[in-house]
C-alpha positions as CSV (number, residue, x, y, z in Angstrom):
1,X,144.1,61.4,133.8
2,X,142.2,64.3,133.0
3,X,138.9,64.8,134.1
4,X,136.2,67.3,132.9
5,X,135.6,70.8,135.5
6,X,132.9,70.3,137.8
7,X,130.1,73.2,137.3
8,X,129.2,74.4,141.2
9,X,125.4,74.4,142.0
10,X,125.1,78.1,142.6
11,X,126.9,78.4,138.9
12,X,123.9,76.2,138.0
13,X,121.4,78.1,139.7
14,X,122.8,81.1,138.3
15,X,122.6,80.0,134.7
16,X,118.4,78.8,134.7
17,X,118.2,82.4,137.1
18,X,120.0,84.6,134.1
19,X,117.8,82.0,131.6
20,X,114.7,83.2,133.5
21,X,115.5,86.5,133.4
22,X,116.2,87.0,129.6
23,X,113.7,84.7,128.0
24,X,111.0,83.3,130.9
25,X,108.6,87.3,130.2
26,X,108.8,86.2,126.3
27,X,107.6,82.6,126.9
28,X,104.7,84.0,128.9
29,X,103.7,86.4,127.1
30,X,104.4,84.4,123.5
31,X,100.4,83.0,123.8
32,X,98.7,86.5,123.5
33,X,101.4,86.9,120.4
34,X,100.4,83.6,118.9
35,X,96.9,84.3,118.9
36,X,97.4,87.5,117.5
37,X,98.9,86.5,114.1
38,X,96.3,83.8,114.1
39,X,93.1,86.1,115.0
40,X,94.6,89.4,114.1
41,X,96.8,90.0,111.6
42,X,96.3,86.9,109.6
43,X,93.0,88.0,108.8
44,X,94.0,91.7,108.1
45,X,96.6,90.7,105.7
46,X,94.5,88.0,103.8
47,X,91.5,90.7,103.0
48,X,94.2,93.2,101.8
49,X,95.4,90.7,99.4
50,X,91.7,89.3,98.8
51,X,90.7,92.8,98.0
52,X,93.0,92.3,94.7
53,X,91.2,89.2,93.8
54,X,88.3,87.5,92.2
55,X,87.2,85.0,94.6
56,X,84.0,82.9,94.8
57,X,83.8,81.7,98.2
58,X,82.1,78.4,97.0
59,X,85.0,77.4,94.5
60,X,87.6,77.0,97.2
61,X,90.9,78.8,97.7
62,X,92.5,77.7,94.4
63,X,90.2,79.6,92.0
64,X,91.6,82.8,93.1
65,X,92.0,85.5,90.0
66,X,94.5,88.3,90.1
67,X,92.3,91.2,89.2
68,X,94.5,94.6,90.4
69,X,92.4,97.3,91.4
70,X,88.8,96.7,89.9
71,X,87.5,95.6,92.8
72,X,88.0,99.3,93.9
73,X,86.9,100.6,91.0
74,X,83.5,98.3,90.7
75,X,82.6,100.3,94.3
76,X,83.6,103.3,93.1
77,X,81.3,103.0,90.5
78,X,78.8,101.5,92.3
79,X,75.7,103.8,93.0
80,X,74.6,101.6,96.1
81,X,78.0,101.7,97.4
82,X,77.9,105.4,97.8
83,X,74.2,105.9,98.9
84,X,75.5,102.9,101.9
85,X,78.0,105.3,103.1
86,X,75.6,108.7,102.4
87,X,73.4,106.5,104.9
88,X,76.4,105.5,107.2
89,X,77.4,109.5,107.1
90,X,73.9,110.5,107.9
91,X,73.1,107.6,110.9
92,X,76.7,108.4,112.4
93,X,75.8,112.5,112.5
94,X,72.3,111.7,113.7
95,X,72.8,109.5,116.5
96,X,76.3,110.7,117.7
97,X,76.0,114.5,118.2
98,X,72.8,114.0,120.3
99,X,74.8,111.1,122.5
100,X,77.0,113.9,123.6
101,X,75.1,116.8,123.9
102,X,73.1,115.1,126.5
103,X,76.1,113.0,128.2
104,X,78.0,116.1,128.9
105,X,75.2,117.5,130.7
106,X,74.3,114.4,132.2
107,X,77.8,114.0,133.7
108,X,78.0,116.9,135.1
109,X,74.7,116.7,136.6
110,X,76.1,113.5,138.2
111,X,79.0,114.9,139.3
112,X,77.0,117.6,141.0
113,X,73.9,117.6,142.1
114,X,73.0,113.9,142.0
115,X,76.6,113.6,143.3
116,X,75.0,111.4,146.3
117,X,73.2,109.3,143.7
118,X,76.2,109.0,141.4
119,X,76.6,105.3,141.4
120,X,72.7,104.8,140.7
121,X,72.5,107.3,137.8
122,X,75.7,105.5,136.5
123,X,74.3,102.5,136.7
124,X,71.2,103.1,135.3
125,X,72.3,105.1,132.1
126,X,75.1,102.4,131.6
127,X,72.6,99.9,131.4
128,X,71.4,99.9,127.6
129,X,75.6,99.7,126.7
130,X,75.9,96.2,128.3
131,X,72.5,94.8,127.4
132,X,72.5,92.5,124.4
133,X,72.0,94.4,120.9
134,X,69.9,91.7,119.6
135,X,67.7,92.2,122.5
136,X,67.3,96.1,122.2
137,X,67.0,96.0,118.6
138,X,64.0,93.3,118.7
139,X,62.5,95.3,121.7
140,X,62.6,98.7,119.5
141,X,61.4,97.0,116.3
142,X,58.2,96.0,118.2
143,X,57.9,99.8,120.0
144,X,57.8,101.0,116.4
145,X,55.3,99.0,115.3
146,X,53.2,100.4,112.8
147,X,49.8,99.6,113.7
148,X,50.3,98.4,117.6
149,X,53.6,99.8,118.9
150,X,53.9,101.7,122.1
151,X,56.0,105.1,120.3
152,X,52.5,105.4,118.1
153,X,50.1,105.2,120.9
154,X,51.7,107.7,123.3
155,X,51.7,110.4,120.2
156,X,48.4,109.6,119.7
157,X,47.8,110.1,122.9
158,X,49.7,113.7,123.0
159,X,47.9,114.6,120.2
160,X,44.4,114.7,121.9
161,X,46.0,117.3,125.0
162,X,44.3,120.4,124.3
163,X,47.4,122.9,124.8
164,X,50.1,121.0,123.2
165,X,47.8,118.9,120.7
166,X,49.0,120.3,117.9
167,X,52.8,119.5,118.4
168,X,52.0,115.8,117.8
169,X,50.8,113.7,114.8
170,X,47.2,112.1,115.4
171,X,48.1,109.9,112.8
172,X,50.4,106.3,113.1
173,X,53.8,106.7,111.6
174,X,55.1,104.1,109.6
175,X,58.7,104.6,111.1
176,X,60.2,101.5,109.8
177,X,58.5,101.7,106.6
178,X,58.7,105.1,105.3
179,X,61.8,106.4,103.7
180,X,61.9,109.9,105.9
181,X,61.2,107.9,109.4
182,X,64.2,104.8,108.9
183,X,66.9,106.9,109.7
184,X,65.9,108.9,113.0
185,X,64.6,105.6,114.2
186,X,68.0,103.7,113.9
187,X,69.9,106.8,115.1
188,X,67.0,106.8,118.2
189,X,68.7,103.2,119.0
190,X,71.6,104.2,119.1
191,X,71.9,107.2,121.4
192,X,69.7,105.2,124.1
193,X,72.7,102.4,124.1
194,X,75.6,104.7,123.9
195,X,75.0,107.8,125.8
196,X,75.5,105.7,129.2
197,X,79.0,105.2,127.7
198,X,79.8,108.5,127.0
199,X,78.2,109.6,129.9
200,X,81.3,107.7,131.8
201,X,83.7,109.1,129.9
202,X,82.6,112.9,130.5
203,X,82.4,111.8,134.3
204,X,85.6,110.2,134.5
205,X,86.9,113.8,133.1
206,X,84.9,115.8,135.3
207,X,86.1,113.8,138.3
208,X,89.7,114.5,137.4
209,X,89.5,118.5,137.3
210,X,90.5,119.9,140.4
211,X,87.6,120.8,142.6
212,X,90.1,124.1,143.7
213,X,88.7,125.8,140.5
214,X,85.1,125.7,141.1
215,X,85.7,126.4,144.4
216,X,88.0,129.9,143.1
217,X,84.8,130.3,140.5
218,X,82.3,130.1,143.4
219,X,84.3,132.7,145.3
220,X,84.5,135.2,142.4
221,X,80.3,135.0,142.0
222,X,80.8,132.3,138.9
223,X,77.3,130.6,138.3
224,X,76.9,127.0,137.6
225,X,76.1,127.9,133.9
226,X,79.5,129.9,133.6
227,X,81.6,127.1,135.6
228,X,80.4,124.9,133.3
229,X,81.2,126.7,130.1
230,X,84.5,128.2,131.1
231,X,86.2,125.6,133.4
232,X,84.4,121.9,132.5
233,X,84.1,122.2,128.8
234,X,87.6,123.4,128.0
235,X,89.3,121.3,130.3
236,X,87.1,118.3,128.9
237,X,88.8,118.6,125.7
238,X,91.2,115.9,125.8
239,X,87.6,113.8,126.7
240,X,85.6,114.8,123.9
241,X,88.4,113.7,121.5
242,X,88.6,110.0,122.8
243,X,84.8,110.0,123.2
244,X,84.3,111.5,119.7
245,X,87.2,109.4,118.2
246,X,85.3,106.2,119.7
247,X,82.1,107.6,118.5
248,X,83.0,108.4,115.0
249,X,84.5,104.9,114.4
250,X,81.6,102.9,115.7
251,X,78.9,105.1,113.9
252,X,80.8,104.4,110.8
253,X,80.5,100.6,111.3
254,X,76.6,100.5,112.2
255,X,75.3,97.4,111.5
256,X,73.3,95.3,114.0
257,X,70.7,97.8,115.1
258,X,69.8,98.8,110.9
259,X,70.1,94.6,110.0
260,X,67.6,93.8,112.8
261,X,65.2,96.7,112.2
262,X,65.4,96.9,108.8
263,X,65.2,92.6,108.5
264,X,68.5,93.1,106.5
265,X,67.2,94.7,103.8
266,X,67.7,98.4,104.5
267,X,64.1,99.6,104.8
268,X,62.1,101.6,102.5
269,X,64.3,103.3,100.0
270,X,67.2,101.4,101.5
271,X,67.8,104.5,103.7
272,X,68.8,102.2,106.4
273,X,71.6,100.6,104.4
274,X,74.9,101.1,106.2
275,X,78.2,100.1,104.5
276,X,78.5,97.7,106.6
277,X,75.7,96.1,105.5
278,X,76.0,96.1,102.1
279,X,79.5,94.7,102.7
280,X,77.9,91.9,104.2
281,X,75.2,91.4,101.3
282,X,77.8,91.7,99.2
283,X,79.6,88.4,100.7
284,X,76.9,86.3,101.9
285,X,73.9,87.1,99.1
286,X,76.6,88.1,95.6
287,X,79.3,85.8,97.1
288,X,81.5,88.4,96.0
289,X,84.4,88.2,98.6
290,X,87.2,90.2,96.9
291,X,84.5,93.4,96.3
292,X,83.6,93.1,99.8
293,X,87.5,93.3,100.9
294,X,87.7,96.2,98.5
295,X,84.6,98.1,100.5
296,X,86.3,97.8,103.8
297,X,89.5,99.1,102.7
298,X,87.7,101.8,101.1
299,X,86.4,102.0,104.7
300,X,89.2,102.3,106.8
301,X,90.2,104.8,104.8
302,X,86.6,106.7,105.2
303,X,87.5,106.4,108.8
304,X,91.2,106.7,109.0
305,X,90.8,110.4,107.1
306,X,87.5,111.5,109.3
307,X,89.8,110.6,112.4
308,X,92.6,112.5,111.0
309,X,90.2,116.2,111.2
310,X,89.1,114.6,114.7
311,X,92.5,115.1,115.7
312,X,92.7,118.3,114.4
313,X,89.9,119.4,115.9
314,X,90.3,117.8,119.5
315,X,93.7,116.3,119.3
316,X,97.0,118.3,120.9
317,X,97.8,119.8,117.2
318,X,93.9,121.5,117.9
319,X,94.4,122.4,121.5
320,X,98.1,123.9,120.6
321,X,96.5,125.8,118.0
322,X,94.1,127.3,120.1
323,X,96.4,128.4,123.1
């Protein structure tokens, strides 16, 4: 009589061990992957194809026209497209070079000589970036208040000093409702939230330089000004190009802070009109969702080429060129 071969218990064991080995990390890790195609590249792949199509969101997804490229070609045409990214170019200059011109000296202020009050100056200027947008925004719009905000008071108040009088407007400033005024108020915004972030960045470099080479600098008579220039700034390179790289994508996708100071509809002149913005007019007012896809493509690649000279300029292909 012949009888089937037993399989030994370690055998067993062995078998669900090897099983565990090989597949058990993929079964854990299979969620964040699942969620991924649902959350993440679902949505990436359907505007690429929407951006090809005429598509009222109303009518449902079976009223879907193939219309090739003119929903590219109605933004490239469009002179409110390209005044929305003038605008988005202009707020992104004005309220990122100031964020780090003063977080690089701020860091190495706290990395100095507020070295024993590091974690409360960190603290403090890191503040604004985890406060709630909606909150700062609604908090500015009221201290630039035309007739009773608190930014119009205190100039009027400067303006009556007898020395330095003459530096300051006596009258109120409309800043959310002239044309000249939108733009640095926006970009205002903006540098108060961010430049706590950057701040960390610039100290988390600073940190990691080796203190040897300010101590070799103090040795050979360096001053503070000349340690700075030639030993924090160059070796802060690699830094300013994730801090610059972070800055130049979210200053190109501005949109709370203009929407809630401008009401959503720009301000005067639309000079607060981001792209961003006028993407979502473009969807939730027009119902236009296939021109909207085509404007953040257009977008990405606004921001994938801008990122490229980044790269050149602070990226390894920058710093080998400059060794």
């Amino acid at each position: 009589m012949l009888t089937s071969p037993r399989v030994s218990p370690a055998r067993r064991r062995g078998g669900w061990t090897e099983f565990q080995r090989r597949y058990a990390p993929y079964i854990f890790i299979s969620p964040f992957f699942l969620l991924f195609l649902v959350f993440g590249l679902f949505p990436i792949l359907f505007n690429a194809y929407l951006s090809f199509q005429a598509w009222q969101p109303g009518t449902g997804l079976g009223e879907m026209e193939f219309v090739g490229l003119r929903n590219y070609t109605d933004n490239l045409t469009d002179p409110t497209f390209w005044q929305s990214l003038k605008n988005t170019a202009v707020l992104a200059l004005l309220s990122g070079l100031p964020q780090h011109l003063l977080a690089i000296p701020l860091a190495f202020a706290a990395a100095g000589v507020l070295r024993r009050m590091q974690h409360l100056v960190t603290a403090v200027y890191f503040l604004p970036y985890i406060t709630s947008i909606v909150a700062i925004s609604v908090i500015f719009f009221t201290l630039f208040s035309w007739q009773y905000g608190v930014i119009n008071a205190a100039l009027n108040a400067l303006s009556g000093l007898p020395l330095i009088g003459g530096l300051f407007p006596a009258e109120k400033i409309n800043w959310l409702g002239q044309k000249e005024y939108v733009q640095p108020a926006i970009a205002l915004v903006v540098i108060w939230r961010y430049v706590g972030w950057n701040m960390l960045l610039y100290l988390s470099g600073i940190q990691s330089i080796p203190r040897e080479l300010y101590e070799a600098a103090s040795v050979d008579g360096a001053t503070g000004w000349q340690q700075f220039r030639f030993i924090t700034l160059p070796l802060l390179r690699p830094i300013m190009f994730v801090a610059v790289t972070l800055s130049l994508i979210g200053g190109l996708q501005l949109f709370e802070e203009p929407f809630i100071l401008t009401n959503g509809t720009g301000g005067a002149g639309q000079a607060g009109l981001t792209t961003i913005m006028y993407m979502y007019r473009t969807y939730a007012n027009y119902s236009d969702a296939g021109v909207a896809a085509a404007m953040s493509w257009l977008l990405f690649l606004v921001i994938g080429g801008l990122t490229l000279v980044n790269n050149r300029l602070f990226g390894r292909s920058g710093l080998a060129g400059r060794d």
